[in-house]
N, C-alpha and C positions, 0 to 999 in steps of 0.2 A: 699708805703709811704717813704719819706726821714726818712733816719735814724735817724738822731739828733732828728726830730719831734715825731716817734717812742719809741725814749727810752726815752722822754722827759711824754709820755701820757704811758708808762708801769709802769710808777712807781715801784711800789716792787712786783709788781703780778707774780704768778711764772709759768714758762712753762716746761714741763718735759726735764729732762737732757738726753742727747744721747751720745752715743760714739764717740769720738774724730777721726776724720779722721785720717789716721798713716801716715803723713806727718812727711818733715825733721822738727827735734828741731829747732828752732831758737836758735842759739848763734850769739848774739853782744859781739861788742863790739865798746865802746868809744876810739876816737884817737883827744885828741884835740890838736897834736901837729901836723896840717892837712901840715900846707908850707913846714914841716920841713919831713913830709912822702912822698910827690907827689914830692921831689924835688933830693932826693936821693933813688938812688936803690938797695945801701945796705939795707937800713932801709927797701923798699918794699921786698929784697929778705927775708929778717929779718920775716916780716908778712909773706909772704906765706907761710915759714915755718909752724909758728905758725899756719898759718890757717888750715891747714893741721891738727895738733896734735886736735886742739880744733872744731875740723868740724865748725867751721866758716861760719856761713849764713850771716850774715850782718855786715856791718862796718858803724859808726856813727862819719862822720869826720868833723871837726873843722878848718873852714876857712874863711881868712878874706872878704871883700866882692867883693873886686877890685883882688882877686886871681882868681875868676872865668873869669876875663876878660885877667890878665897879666900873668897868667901863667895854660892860654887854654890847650897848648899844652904837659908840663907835666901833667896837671890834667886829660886830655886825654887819656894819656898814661896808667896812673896807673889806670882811673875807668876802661878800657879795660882788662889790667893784673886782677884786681880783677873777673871781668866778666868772662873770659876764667876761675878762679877758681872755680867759681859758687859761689861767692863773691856778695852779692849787697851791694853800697855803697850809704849812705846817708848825705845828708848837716847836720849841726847840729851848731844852736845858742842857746844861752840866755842866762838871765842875769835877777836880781829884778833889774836891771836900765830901761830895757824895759816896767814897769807898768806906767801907765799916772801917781801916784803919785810922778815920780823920772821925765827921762829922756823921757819917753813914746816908742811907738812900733816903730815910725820910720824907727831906721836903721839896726831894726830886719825885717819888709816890704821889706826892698831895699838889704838885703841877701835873701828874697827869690823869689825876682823878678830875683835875679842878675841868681842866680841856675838857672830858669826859660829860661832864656835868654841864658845860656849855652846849657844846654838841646837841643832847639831849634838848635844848630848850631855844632855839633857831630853826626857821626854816631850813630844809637840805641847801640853800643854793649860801649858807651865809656857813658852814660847817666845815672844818677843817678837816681834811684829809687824813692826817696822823700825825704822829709827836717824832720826832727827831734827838736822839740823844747826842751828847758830844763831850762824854767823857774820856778821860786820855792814862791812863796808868802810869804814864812813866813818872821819873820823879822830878819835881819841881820846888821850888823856891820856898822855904816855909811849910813843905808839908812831907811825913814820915820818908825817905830815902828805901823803901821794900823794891823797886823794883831794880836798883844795880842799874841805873842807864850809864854802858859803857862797855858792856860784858856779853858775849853769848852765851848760853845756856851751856855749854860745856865750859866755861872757864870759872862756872858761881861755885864756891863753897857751900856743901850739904844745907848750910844755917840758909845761904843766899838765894839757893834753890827752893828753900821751902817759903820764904817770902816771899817771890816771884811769883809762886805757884799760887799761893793762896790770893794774892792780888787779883792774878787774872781771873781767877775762879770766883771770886767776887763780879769783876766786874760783868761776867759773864753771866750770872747769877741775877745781877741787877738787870740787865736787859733781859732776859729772860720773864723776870715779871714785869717789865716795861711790856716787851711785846706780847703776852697774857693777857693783860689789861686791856690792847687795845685790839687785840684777835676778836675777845670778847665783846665788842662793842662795835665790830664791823669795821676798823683803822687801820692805816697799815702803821708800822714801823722803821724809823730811817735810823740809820746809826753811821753818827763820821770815825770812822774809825783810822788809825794810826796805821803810815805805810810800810812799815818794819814785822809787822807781824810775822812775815813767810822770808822775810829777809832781816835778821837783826845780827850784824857784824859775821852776813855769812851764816845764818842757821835760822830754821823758823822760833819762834816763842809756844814750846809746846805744851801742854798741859794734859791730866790726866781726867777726863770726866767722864764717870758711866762706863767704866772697864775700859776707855777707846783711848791710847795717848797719841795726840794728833796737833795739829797746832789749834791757838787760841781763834786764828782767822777762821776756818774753818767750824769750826764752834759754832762763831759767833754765824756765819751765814744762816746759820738754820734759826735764829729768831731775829731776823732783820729781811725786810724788805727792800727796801733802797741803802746799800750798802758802800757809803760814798768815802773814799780813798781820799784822806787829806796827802795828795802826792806833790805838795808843790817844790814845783822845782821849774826855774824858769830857760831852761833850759829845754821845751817839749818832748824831746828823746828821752832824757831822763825820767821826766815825769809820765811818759806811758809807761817807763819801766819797773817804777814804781807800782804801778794797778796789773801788769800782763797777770804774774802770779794769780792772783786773786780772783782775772776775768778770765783765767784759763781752769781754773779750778771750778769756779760757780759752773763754768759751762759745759762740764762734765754731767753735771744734773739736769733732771728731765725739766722742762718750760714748766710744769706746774708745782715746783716746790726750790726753784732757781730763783734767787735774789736779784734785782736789778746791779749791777755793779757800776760805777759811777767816779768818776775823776775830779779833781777840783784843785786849783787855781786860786793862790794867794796873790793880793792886791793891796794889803793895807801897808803902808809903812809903818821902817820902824822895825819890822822884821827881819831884814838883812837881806844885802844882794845875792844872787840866786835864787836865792827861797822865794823872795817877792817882786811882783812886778811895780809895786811902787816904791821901792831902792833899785832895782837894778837897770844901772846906766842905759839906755839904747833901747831898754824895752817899756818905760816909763808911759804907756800910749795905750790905748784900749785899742787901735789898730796893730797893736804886737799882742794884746791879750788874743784876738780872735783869730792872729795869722795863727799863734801856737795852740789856740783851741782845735782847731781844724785841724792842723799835723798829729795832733794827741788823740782825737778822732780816727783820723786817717790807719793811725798806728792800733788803734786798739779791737777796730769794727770787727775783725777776725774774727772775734770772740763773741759768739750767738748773747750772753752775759752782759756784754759792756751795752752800756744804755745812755750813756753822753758826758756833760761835763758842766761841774758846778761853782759858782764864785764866792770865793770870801770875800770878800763881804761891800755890803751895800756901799758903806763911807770909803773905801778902799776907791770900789769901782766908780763912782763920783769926783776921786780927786785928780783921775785920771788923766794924762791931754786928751782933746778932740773925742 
C-alpha cells in the first residue's frame, strides 16, 4: 500500500511498539546562508570542523534557485566535501508567501525542479539527498490572518473554520507535490513542521482529506520522510513534549512507510528566552545545547519513530560560548 494512503486509513489504531534499530542519530542542521557557505572554504573548513564535534548527519541548506544553475561547480564541490564527511546535504525553501492565499507554490516548484536538474547533471558523490520544506501556516506579520493563531479548532467560527481548513489542505497539497517530485527522482522529502499540530490550545489541528478527518500531522507523515519538529523549547522536558505525540504516532506504522521523526533546537537569537538558547540566561553555551540534546534523546528513544535531533541554525550555533 502507498504510504500516504496507509496512514491516511490507520487513523489512531495502534500497532505494538518495537525497538529502534541502533542507527546513527540524526543531527541537522539549518544553514540558510547556503551562497555564502558553497562559496567560501573558510566557512566549509569552519563546518567540518563542527561537523565533527556535533556528529553531523545532515545539513539543510538554503539557496537561491538560479545558484543551482550558476554556481554548479562550487555547489559541487562542497556537496562532495560534505559527502566524503558522511555529511548529506539537502535543498531547503519556504516561506507563508508560498500558500495560494499570498503568492502560491510556484517558485517554491521551480527550486525543486531547479535541485532536480542539478542532481541529474553531478557525479552521485556531489548529489543531494532531498529538499527540505519549511513552511509554517500560522499567521504572521503582513500576510492574510486565515489561520486564527490563538483559537482551537472548537472555539473558530463556521467563516474561521473554513479558512483554517482550506490553509492546511493547501499546505498539505503543496507538499504532497513536493514529495511527488522528489519520489520520482529517487530523493527523499524532509519537512519542518510546526509543534502544535496534535497539540494546539489543547486539541489536534484537523482536517478533512479523502473521506478521513484526522489531524493535519498525520496527513502530513505520509508524504515526508524526515519529519523534523521545530519543538524549541529550552527547557528539554518540554521540548520532547512537544515531538512524543508525533513520535508515538509515526511509530504505530510499520518500518517501511514510517517517517523519520526528528526534534530540533533553536540557537539564534533574537528569538526570546525559553524558545532559544541564544537568549536564554544559563543556557547561552553549546555545552547546555548538547547536555539538553542528550535529555531530549534520552526522553524520546521509546519511540522505534524518533531518529534524533536537529539545529537552527548554522549562525545561531557559532555564536554560541565554547
Amino acid at each position: 500500500m502507498h504510504r500516504r494512503t496507509f496512514i491516511a486509513a490507520l487513523g489512531a489504531s495502534a500497532l505494538p511498539f518495537s525497538t529502534r534499530a541502533d542507527t546513527r542519530p540524526v543531527r541537522g542542521l539549518w544553514i540558510w546562508e547556503g551562497r555564502d557557505m558553497i562559496t567560501r572554504k573558510s566557512e566549509q573548513d569552519r563546518l567540518l570542523a563542527e561537523a565533527a564535534s556535533l556528529n553531523l548527519t545532515d545539513i539543510y541548506l538554503a539557496l537561491r534557485t538560479a545558484d543551482y544553475r550558476d554556481l554548479k561547480d562550487k555547489l559541487s564541490t562542497f556537496v562532495t566535501r560534505m559527502s566524503a564527511a558522511g555529511v548529506q546535504v539537502w535543498g531547503l525553501d519556504g516561506s507563508r508567501g508560498f500558500f495560494n492565499d499570498v503568492d502560491g507554490p510556484a517558485a517554491l516548484y521551480a527550486h525543486v525542479d531547479a535541485l532536480v536538474a542539478y542532481n541529474d547533471s553531478v557525479p552521485e558523490s556531489a548529489r543531494f539527498t532531498g529538499f527540505q520544506t519549511d513552511n509554517e501556516p500560522q499567521d504572521l506579520p503582513d500576510f492574510p490572518p486565515h489561520f486564527h493563531s490563538g483559537l482551537p479548532d472548537s472555539q473558530l467560527t463556521p467563516t474561521q473554520a473554513a479558512e483554517r481548513e482550506a490553509l492546511l489542505l493547501d499546505w498539505l497539497a503543496i507538499q504532497t507535490r513536493v514529495y511527488d517530485t522528489m519520489k520520482s527522482n529517487g530523493l527523499r522529502t524532509g519537512g519542518a513542521m510546526v509543534f502544535f499540530t496534535e497539540n494546539h490550545y489543547g486539541e489536534p489541528l484537523r482536517i478533512t482529506h479523502n473521506g478521513v478527518r484526522a489531524s493535519i500531522g498525520h496527513f502530513m507523515m505520509g508524504v515526508t520522510d524526515d519529519y523534523v519538529v521545530m519543538s524549541y523549547n529550552t527547557d528539554p522536558i518540554n521540548a520532547a513534549g512537544r515531538v512524543a505525540a508525533q513520535a508515538a504516532f509515526a511509530s504505530k506504522l510499520p518500518a517501511d512507510v514510517r517517517p523519520r521523526v526528528i526534534a530540533a533546537m533553536e540557537t539564534n537569537p533574537g528569538v526570546g528566552a525559553t524558545i532559544s538558547y541564544g537568549d536564554t540566561p544559563g543556557k547561552q553555551s553549546r555545552a547546555a545545547v548538547l547536555a539538553d540534546m542528550a535529555t531530549i534523546s534520552r526522553q524520546l528513544e521509546i519511540y522505534p519513530a524518533f531518529a534524533g535531533v536537529s539545529l537552527h541554525a548554522w549562525r545561531g550555533w557559532q555564536a554560541l560560548k565554547g
